[in-house]
C-alpha positions as CSV (number, residue, x, y, z in Angstrom):
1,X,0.0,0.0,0.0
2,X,2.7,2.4,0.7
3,X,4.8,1.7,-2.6
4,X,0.9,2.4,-4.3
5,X,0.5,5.5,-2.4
6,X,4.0,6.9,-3.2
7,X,3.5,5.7,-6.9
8,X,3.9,8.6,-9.9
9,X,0.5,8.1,-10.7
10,X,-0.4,10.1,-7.5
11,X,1.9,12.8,-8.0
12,X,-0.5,14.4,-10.7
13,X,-1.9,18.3,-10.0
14,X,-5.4,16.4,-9.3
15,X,-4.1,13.7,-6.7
16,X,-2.2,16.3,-4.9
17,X,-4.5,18.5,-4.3
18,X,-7.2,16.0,-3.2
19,X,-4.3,15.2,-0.1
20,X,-3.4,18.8,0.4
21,X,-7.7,18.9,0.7
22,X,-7.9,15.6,3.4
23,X,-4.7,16.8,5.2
24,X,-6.0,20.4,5.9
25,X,-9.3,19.0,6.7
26,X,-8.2,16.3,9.3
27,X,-5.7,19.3,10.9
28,X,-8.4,21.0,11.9
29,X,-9.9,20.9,16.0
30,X,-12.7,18.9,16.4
31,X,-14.7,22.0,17.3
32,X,-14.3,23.8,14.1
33,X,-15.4,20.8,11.9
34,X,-17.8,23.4,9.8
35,X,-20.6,22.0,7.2
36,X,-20.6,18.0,6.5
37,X,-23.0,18.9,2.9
38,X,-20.2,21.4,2.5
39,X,-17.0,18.7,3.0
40,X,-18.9,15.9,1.3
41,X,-19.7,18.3,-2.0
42,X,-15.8,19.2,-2.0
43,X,-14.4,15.6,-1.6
44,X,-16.6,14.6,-4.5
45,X,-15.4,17.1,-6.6
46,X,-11.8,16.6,-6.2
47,X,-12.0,13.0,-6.6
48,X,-13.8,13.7,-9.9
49,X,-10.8,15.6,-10.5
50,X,-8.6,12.5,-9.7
51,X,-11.4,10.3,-12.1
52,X,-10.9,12.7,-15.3
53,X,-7.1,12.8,-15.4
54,X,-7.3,9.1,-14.9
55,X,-9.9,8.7,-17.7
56,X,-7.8,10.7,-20.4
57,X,-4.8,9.1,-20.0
58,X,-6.5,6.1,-20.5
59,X,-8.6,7.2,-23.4
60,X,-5.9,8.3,-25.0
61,X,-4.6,4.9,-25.1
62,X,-7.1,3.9,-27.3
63,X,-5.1,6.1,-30.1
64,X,-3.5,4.9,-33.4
65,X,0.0,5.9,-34.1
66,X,0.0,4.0,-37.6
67,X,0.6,5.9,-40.8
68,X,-2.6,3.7,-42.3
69,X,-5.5,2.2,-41.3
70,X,-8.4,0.2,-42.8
71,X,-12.1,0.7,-41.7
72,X,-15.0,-1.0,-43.6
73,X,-12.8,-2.0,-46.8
74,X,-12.0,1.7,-46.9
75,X,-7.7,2.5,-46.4
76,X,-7.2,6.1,-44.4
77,X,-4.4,7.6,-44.1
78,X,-3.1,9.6,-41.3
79,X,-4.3,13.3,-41.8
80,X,-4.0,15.1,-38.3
81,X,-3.2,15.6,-35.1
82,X,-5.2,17.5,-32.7
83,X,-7.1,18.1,-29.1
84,X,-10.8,17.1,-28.6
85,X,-13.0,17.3,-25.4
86,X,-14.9,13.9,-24.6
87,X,-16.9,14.4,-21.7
88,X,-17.5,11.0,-19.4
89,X,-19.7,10.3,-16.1
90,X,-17.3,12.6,-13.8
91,X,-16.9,15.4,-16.8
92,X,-14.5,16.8,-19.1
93,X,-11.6,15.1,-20.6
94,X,-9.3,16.3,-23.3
95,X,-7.2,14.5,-25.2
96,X,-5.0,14.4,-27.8
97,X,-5.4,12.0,-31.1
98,X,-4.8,11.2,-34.8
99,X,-7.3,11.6,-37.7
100,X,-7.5,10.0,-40.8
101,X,-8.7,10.8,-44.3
102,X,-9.7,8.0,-46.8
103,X,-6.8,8.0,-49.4
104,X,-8.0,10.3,-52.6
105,X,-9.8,12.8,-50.0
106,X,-13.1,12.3,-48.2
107,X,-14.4,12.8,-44.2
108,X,-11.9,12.1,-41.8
109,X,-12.4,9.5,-39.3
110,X,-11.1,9.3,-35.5
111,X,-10.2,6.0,-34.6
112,X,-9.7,6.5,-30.9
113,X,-14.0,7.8,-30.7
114,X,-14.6,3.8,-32.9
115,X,-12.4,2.2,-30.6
116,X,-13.6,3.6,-27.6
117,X,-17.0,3.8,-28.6
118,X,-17.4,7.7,-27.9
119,X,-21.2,8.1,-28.6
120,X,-21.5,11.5,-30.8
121,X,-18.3,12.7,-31.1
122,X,-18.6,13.6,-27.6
123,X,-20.0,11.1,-24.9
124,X,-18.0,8.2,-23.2
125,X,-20.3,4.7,-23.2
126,X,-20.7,5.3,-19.4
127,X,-22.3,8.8,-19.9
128,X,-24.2,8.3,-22.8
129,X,-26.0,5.6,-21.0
130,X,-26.7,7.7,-18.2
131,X,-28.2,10.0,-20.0
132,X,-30.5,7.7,-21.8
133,X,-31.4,6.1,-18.8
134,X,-32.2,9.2,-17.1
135,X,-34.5,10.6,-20.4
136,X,-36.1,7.7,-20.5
137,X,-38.3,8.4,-17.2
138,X,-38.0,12.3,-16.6
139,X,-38.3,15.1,-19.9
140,X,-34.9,16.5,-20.9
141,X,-35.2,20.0,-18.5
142,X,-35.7,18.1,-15.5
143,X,-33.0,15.5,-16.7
144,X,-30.3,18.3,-17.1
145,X,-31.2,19.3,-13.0
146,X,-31.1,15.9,-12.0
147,X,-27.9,14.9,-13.4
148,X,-26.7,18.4,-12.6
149,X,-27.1,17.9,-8.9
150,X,-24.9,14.5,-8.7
151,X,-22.1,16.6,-9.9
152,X,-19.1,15.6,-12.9
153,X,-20.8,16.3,-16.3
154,X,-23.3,18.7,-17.3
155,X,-25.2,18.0,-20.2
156,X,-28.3,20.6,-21.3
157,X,-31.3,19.8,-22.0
158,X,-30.7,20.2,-26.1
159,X,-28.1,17.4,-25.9
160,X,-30.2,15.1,-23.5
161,X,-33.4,15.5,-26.3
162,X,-30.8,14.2,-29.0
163,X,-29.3,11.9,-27.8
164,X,-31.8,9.4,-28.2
165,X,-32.9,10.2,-31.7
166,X,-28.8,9.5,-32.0
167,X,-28.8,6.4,-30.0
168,X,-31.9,5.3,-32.6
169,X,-29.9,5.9,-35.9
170,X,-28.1,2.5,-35.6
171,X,-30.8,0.3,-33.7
172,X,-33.1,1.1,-36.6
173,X,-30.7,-0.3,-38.9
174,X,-30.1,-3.5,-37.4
175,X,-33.5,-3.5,-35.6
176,X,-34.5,-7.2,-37.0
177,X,-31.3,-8.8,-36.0
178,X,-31.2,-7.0,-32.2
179,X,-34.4,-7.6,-31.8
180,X,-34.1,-11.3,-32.9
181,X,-31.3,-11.8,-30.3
182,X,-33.2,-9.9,-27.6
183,X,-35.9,-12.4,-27.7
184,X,-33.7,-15.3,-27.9
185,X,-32.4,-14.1,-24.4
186,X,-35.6,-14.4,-23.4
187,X,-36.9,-17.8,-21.7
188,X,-39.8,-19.0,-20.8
189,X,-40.6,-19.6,-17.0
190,X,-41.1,-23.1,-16.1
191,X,-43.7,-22.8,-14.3
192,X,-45.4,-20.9,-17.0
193,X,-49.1,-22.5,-18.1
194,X,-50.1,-19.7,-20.6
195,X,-49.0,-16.3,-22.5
196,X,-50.6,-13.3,-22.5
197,X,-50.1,-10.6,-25.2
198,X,-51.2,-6.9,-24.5
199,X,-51.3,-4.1,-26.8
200,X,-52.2,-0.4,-25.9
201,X,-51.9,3.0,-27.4
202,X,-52.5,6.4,-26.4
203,X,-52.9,9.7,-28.6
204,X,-49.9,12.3,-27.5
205,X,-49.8,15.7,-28.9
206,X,-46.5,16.3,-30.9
207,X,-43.8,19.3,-30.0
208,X,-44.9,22.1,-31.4
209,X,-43.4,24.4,-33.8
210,X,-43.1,28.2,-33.9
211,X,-45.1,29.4,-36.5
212,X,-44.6,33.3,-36.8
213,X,-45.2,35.0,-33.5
214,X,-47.6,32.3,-32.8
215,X,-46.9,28.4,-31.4
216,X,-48.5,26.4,-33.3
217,X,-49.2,22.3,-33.0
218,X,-49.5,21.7,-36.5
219,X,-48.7,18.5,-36.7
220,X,-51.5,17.2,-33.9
221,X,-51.4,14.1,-32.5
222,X,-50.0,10.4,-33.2
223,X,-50.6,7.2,-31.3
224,X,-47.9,5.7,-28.9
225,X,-48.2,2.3,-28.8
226,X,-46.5,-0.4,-26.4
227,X,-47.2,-4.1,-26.0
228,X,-46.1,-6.5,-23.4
229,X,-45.7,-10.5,-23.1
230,X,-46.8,-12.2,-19.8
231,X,-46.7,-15.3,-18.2
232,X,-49.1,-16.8,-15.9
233,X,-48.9,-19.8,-13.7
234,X,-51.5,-22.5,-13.7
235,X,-53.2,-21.1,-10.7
236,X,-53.5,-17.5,-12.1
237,X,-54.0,-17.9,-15.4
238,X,-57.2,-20.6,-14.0
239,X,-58.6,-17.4,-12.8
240,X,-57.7,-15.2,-15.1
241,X,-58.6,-16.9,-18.3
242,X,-60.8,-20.2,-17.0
243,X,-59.6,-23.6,-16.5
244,X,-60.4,-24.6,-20.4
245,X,-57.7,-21.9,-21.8
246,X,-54.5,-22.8,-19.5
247,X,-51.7,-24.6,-21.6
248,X,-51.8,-28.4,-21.0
């Protein structure tokens, strides 16, 4: 533990601080311990610190030094060398990394973001499913206060409403095949003795659009529609659905 604690590593503007922070703190009488919210807020932050200068060293791992690459049948070549901010689950991390350009000209490509997965040109895997998660059961404005309050990154409300029309682009292209495999991961419960299959909808008015001074709906309403698979065991599904209709 000592040779870990004296290690380079820790020697970094971020660890050092964070100990300069603990060392003060646990100088200080008893009596003068001031606000706990206050000390736990601070620690928090400084270890976040500690977590992004951890983060981009590591990210930038995930760099490619060679002078060409192939992606998709396509051959790049290297192009660039430049800074980009990522932002993960604790907040900001630059780093530096190589681009490439398809050989006879085209879009450049980063093949640290398609190795490391970097969702958007921007979000680590970690953030971008915490924000999804968190979109996914409050709007976007109360999303960006939520996630705001547990401190690391920020995302606004804009980026929180696209990101899942983002995360979509791909699933709708291979939406057969995931959704193929999804159900296959899917078993039935032994003691299953019948299947039930809902479906339900609801009218909900679309976002509306500025029309002149005036906001305007013009594009109404649409149906949302979910379905669900259940499975009942002999005794419930006898009372739910009579004796003659349970699975033998």
């Amino acid at each position: 533990m000592k040779d870990y604690l004296n290690s380079p590593s820790l020697e970094t503007p971020a660890f050092l601080n964070l100990r300069k922070f603990i060392a003060q703190r646990q100088s200080r009488p008893a009596g003068e311990s001031g606000s706990f919210e206050d000390f736990e807020k601070e620690l928090h932050r400084l270890f976040q610190d500690c977590e992004r200068e951890i983060l981009a060293g590591e990210l930038a791992r995930y760099d490619v030094e060679a002078a060409y690459v192939t992606v998709d049948g396509v051959r790049y070549r290297r192009a660039l060398r430049t800074s980009e901010t990522y932002v993960g689950q604790a907040g900001p991390l630059r780093v530096e990394r190589n681009l490439y350009q398809p050989v006879g000209g085209g879009r450049t490509i980063c093949p640290l973001e398609l190795r490391a997965g970097i969702v958007g040109g921007t979000w680590t895997p970690k953030a971008a499913r915490i924000m999804a998660t968190v979109v996914a059961e409050v709007p976007p404005n109360e999303g960006e206060k939520l996630i705001r309050e547990f401190g690391g990154m920020t995302p606004s409300a804009s980026s929180l409403d696209r990101l899942p029309k983002l995360l979509s682009e791909p699933w709708e292209e291979h939406r057969r095949q995931w959704e193929e495999a999804l159900r296959g991961e899917s078993a039935v419960p032994r003691q299953a003795a019948a299947i039930v299959v809902s479906l339900d909808g609801v009218h909900v008015p679309l976002k509306k659009k500025e029309t002149g001074d005036d906001q305007k709906n013009a594009n109404g309403y649409r149906e949302a529609g979910c379905g669900t698979v259940s499975y009942l065991d002999r005794e419930v599904s006898a009372v739910a659905l009579g004796p003659d209709e349970v699975l033998s």
